[in-house]
N, C-alpha and C positions, 0 to 999 in steps of 0.2 A: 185737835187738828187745827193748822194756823194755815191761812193762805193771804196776806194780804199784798197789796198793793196799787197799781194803778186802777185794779178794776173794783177795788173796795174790799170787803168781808160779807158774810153772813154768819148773823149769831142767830141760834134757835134760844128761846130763853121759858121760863116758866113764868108768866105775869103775875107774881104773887100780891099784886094791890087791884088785879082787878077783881070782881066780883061776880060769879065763880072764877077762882083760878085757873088762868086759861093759858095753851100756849100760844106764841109768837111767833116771831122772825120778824128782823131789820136787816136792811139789809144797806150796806152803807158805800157811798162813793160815788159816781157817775150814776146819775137816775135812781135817788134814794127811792126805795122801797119798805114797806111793809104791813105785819096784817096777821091775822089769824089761823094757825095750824089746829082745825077742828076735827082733822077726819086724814085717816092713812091715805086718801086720794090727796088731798092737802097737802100733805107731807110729802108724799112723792114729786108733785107738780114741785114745790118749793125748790127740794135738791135737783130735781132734772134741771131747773133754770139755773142755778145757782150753787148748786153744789158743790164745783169745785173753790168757792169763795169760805166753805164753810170751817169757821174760827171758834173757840173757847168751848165748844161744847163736844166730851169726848163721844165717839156713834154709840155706846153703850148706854148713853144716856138720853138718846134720843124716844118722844114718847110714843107710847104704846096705845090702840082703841079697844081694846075689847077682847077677847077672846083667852085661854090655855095660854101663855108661852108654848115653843114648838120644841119638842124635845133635843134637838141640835140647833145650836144660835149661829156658829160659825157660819162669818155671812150675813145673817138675819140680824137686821137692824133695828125693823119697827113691825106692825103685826096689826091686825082685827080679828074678826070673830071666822072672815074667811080666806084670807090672803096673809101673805107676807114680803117684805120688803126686802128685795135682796139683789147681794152685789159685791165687790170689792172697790169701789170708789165712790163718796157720794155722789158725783154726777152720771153716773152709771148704774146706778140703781133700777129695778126693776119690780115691776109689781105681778104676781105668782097665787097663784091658787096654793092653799095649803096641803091640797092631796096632789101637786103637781110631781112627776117624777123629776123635775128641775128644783126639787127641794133641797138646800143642799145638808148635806150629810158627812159629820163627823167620818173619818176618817181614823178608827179603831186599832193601836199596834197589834199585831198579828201574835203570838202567842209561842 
């Protein structure tokens, strides 16, 4: 996902020199920022402010806290042990209870 320009980027990154490996985000241009994605509320908060800036990391790879994978990802970008992260835009993202009927759901050809 690339978005840059006047308003800068945001990279989510894996800090593999700090100790424990933690994740990130910088967030670069006008009013640099950045800081520690510890917790799917973190991560949320991150892209709602800045989501549409977000550069070099595909949403597939974005990290995960805890819980199952959810049997259909379409949509579902990050997760814990009781919510998930969903949407079709990062700044548009939304955070969902796992038993929510706003789950969203694979879309099966008919037979």
């Amino acid at each position: 996902m690339s978005a840059h320009g006047a308003n800068g980027a945001l990279r989510i990154f894996l800090d593999t020199e700090a100790t424990p490996r933690t994740w990130g985000y910088r967030l670069t241009g006008p009013g640099p920022e950045s800081g520690v994605i510890d917790s799917l509320d973190a991560l949320a908060d991150v892209l709602a402010r800045h989501g549409g800036l977000l550069t070099d990391l595909p949403w597939t790879e974005l990290p995960t806290f805890g819980g199952p994978p959810p049997p259909h990802t379409t949509d579902v970008w990050s997760w814990d042990a009781r919510r998930l992260l969903v949407g079709t835009h990062p700044d548009l993202l939304r955070l969902i209870p796992r038993d929510s009927p706003d789950v969203p759901r694979r879309e099966l050809p008919s037979r």
